[in-house]
C-alpha positions as CSV (number, residue, x, y, z in Angstrom):
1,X,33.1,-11.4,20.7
2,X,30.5,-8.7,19.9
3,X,27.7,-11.3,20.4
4,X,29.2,-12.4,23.5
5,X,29.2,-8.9,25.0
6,X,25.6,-7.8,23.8
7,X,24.3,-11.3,25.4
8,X,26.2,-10.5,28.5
9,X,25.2,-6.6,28.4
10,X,21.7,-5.8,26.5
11,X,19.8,-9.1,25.9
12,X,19.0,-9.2,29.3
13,X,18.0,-5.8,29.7
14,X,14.7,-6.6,27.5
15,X,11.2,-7.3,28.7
16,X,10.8,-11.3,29.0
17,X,7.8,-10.9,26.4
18,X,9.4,-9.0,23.8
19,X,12.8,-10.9,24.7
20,X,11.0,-13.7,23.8
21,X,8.9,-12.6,20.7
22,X,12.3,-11.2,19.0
23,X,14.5,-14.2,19.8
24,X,11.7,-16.1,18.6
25,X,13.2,-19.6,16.9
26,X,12.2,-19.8,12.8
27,X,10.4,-23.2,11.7
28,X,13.1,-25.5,10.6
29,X,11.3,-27.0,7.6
30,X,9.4,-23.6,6.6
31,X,8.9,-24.5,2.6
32,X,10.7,-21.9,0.2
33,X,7.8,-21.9,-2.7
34,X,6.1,-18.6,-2.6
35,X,8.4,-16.9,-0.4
36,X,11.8,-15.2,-0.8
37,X,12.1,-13.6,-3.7
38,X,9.1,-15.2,-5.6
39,X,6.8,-13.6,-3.0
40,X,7.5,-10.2,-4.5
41,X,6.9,-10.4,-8.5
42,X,6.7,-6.6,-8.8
43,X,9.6,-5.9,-7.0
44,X,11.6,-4.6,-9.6
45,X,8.7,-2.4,-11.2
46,X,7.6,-1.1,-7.5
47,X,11.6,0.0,-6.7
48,X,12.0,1.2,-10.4
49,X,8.5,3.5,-9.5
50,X,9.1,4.8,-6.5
51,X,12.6,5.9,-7.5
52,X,11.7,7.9,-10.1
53,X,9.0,9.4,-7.6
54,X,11.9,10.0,-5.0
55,X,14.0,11.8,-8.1
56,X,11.4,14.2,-8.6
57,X,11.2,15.4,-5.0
58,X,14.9,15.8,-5.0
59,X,14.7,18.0,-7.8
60,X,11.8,19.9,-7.4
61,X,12.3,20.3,-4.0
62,X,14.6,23.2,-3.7
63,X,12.4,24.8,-6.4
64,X,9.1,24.6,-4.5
65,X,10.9,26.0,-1.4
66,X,12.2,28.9,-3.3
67,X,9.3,30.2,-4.9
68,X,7.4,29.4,-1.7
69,X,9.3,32.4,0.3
70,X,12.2,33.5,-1.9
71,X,13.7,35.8,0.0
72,X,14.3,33.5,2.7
73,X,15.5,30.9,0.8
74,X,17.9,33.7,-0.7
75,X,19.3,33.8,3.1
76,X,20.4,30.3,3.5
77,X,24.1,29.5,2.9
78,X,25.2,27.4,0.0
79,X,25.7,24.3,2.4
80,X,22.0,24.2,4.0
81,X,20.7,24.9,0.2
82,X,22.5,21.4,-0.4
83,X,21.5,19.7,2.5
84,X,17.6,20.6,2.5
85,X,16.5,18.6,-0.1
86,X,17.9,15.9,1.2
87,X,16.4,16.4,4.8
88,X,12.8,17.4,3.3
89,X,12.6,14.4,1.0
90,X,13.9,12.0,3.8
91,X,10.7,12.9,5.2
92,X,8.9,11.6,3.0
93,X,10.6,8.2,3.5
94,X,10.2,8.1,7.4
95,X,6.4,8.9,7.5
96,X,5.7,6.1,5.6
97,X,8.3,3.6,6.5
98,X,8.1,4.4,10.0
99,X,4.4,4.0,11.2
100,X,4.1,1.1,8.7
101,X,7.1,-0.6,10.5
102,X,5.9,-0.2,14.0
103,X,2.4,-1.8,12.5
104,X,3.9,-5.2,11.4
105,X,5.9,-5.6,14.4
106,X,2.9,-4.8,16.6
107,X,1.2,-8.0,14.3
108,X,3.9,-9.9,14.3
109,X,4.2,-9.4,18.4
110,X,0.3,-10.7,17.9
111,X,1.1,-14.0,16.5
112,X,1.2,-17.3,18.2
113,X,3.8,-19.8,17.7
114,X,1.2,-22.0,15.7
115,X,1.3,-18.8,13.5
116,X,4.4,-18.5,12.9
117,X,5.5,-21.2,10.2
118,X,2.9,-19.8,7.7
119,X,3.6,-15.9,7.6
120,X,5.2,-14.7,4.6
121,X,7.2,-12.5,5.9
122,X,9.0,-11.6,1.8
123,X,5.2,-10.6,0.7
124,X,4.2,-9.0,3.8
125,X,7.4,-6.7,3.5
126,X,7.7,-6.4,-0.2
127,X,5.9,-3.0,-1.0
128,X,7.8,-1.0,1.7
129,X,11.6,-3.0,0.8
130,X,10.7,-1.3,-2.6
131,X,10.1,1.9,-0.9
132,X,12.7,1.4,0.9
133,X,15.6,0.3,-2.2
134,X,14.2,3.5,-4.2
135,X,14.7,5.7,-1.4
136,X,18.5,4.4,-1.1
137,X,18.7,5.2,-4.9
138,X,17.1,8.2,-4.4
139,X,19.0,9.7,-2.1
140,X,22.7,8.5,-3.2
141,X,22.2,10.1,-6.9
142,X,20.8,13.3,-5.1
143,X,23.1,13.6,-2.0
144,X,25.3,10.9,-0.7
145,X,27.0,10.2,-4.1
146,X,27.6,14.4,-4.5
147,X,29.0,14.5,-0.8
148,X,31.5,11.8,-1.6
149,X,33.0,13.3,-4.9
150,X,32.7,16.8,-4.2
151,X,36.4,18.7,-4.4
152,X,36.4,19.9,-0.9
153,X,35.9,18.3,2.3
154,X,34.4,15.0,1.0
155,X,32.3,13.2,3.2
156,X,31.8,9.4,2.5
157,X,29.5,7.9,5.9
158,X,26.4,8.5,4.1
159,X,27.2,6.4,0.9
160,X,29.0,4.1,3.4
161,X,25.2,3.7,5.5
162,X,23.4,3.5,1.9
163,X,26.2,0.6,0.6
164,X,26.1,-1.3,3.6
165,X,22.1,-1.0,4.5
166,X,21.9,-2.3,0.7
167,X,24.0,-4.9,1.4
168,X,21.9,-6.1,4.3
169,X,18.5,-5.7,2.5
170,X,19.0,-7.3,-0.9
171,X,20.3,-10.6,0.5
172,X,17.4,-10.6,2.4
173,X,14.8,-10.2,-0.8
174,X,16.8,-13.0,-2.6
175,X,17.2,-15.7,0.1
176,X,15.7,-19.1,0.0
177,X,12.4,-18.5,2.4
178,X,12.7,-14.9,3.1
179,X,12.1,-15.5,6.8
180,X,15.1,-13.0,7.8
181,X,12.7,-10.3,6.2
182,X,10.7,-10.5,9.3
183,X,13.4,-8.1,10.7
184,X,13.2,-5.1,8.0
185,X,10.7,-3.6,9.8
186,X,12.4,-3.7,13.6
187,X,15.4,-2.3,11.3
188,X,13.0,0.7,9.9
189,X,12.0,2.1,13.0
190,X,15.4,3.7,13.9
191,X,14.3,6.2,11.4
192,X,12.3,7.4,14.1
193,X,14.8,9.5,15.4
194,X,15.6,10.9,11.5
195,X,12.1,12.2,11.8
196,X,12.7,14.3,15.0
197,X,16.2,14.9,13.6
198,X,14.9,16.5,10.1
199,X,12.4,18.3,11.7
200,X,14.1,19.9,14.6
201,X,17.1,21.2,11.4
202,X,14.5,22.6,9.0
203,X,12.9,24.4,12.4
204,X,16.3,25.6,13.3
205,X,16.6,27.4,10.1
206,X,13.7,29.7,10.8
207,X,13.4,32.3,13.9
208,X,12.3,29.5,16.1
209,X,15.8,28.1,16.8
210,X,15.6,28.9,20.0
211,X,12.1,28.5,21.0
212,X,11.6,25.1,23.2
213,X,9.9,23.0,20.9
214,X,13.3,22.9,18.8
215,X,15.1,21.9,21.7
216,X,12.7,19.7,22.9
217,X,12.7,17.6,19.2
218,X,16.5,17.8,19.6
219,X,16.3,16.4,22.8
220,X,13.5,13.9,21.8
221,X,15.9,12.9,18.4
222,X,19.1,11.8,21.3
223,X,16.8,9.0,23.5
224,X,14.9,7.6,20.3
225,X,18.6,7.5,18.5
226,X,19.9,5.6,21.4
227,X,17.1,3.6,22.3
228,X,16.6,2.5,18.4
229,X,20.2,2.7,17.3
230,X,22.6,2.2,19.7
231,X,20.5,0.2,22.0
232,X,18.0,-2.2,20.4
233,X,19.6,-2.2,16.5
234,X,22.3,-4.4,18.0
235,X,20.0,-6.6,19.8
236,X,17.8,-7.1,17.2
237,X,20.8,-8.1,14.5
238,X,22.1,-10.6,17.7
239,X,18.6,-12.5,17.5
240,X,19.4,-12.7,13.6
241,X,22.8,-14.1,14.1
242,X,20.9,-16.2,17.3
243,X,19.4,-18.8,14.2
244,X,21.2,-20.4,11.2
245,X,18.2,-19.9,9.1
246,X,18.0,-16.1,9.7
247,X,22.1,-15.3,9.8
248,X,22.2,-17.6,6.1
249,X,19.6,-15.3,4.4
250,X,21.4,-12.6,4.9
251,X,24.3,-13.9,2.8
252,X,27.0,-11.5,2.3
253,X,24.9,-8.8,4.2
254,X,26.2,-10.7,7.6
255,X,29.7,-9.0,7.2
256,X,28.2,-5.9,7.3
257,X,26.3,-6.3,10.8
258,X,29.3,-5.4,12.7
259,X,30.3,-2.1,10.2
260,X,26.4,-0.9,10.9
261,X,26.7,-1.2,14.6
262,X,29.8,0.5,15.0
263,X,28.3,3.4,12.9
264,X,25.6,3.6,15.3
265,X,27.7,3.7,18.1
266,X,29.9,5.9,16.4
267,X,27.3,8.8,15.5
268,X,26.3,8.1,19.2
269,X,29.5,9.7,20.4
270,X,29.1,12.7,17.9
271,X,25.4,13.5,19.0
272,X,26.6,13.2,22.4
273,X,29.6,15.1,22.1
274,X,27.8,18.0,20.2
275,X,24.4,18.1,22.4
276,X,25.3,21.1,25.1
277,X,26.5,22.9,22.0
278,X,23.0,22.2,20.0
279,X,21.1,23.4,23.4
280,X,22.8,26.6,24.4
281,X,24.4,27.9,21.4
282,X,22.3,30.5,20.0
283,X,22.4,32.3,16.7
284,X,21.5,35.4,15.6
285,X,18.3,34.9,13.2
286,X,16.6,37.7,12.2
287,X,13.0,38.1,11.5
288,X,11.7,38.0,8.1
289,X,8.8,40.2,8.8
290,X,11.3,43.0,10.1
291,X,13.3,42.3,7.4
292,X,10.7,42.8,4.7
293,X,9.0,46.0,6.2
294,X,13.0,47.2,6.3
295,X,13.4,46.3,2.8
296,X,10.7,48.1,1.7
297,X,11.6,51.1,3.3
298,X,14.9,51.2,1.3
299,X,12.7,51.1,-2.0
C-alpha cells in the first residue's frame, strides 16, 4: 500500500535522469566472491576504532567546552549541558559522512550501465559503514541509551532511530553480494539537515539567537529535512523494495523501512508544527561581555 502510493505520488516527481539512475535494475548474475561482507576484512577493527574515537569526544567534550569559557558554560541549564555533547560530537559524524556520501552518489550517477555489474559497492562503502556503526555506538552509550532510562520524562525515538537504522545497515554488510550497499550513501545525506540543525542549536545558545543567520540555518534545516527525509528517503527505500536482489539483502532490515519513514514523516509534523515558534520567539540572552565587566565590578 505504501509503495503504491509513493509510485502514484513521488516517483514521478523525479528528474527522468536521476529517476532512472536510482531505479537503476542490479545485474542478475553479479558473483558474490569478494563482495558482501568479504569485501570489508577490517570491518570489525575499523567500527571497534572509530568507536572508541567517538567515546572520547563524548566525554571530553563537555570538558573542553567548560574550560574554554567557564562562565558561560556555568549559564546553561542542566538539560542543554546534556544535550551538547551530543549535538557537538554529531558533528563530527556529518562532516565526514555527509560530503563523502554526496561523492559516491555523484560517481555512482557517472557510471554507465556496462559499469555497473563490476562495482563493489560493500568495499567502496566499507570505511564510512564503520564510521557510520561506531557513531550509532557512540552515541546510544553517550545519549540515546541515558534519554531512554532516565527517571523522568524518558524519551525513547532516538534509541528507536539508532535500533532500527542498525537494523537496516547490518543486513546490508552481511548479505550475499552487497549490492543493496549502493544505497548507504543516498541514506547518509539526510544528515544534511542534522548539520544545519546542530549548528543553528549551539548558535542559539549564544547572543546570536536572534541574529538572521540563526534563523536562516533554521530555515535552511526545514527544506533540506523535507527534501532528504520526508521526500527523497522514501523514494529511495521504494527503488530498494523495486528489485528482489536489493529488498533480499536487506534481510530483516526490510521490516523496518516502513517504521523509518513514518519517523520521518512524523518529526516532519513536529518541525512544522514548532517552526513560527522557533522564528519569532525570542529569549532574553544576555551578553557575556556585560556580564563579565558587571562581575568584576561586584569584586
Amino acid at each position: 500500500m505504501l509503495l503504491t502510493f509513493l509510485d502514484n505520488n513521488f516517483k514521478n516527481l523525479l528528474n527522468d535522469n536521476y529517476r532512472e539512475f536510482l531505479f537503476r535494475q542490479p545485474p542478475s548474475d553479479i558473483e558474490a566472491t569478494g563482495r558482501g561482507r568479504d569485501a570489508m576484512p577490517d570491518l570489525e577493527m575499523y567500527t571497534l576504532l572509530f568507536a572508541i574515537y567517538f567515546c572520547l569526544l563524548f566525554y571530553y567534550t563537555p570538558k573542553v567546552v567548560s574550560s574554554i569559557n567557564k562562565e558561560w558554560y556555568a549559564k546553561l541549564d542542566e538539560v542543554k549541558r546534556k544535550q551538547m555533547p551530543s549535538y557537538i560530537v554529531c558533528l563530527f559524524h556529518h562532516f565526514v559522512v555527509v560530503p563523502s556520501s554526496f561523492y559516491q552518489i555523484y560517481l555512482d550517477y557517472n557510471y554507465t550501465v556496462n559499469d555497473f555489474p563490476s562495482i563493489n559497492y560493500p568495499k567502496k562503502e566499507g570505511w564510512i559503514t564503520s564510521y557510520c556503526l561506531a557513531y550509532l555506538i557512540g552515541d546510544s552509550i553517550f545519549y540515546a541509551i541515558p534519554e531512554a532510562i532516565k527517571k523522568e520524562k524518558k524519551d525513547f525515538q532516538y534509541i528507536i532511530h539508532h535500533i532500527v537504522t542498525l537494523s537496516l545497515i547490518l543486513p546490508c554488510i552481511y548479505s550475499e553480494n552487497g549490492s543493496v550497499m549502493r544505497f548507504i550513501p543516498h541514506l547518509l545525506i539526510s544528515d544534511t539537515s542534522n548539520i544545519l540543525l546542530n549548528l543553528s542549536w549551539l548558535v542559539s545558545l549564544t547572543s546570536y539567537r536572534d541574529h538572521i543567520i540563526t534563523k536562516s540555518m533554521k530555515i535552511l534545516f526545514v527544506i533540506t529535512y523535507f527534501i532528504l527525509r520526508a521526500y527523497h528517503m522514501p523514494i529511495m527505500f521504494y527503488a530498494v523494495a523495486s528489485y528482489e536482489q536489493y529488498i533480499n539483502g536487506l534481510g530483516i532490515g526490510k521490516y523496518m523501512i516502513i517504521p523509518l519513514i513514518l519517523l520521518q514523516w512524523y518529526w516532519s509534523y513536529l518541525i512544522l508544527s514548532k517552526l513560527p515558534q522557533q522564528l519569532t520567539a525570542k529569549k532574553e540572552i544576555k551578553d557575556y561581555n556585560v556580564d563579565n565587566k558587571n562581575s568584576n565590578k561586584n569584586k
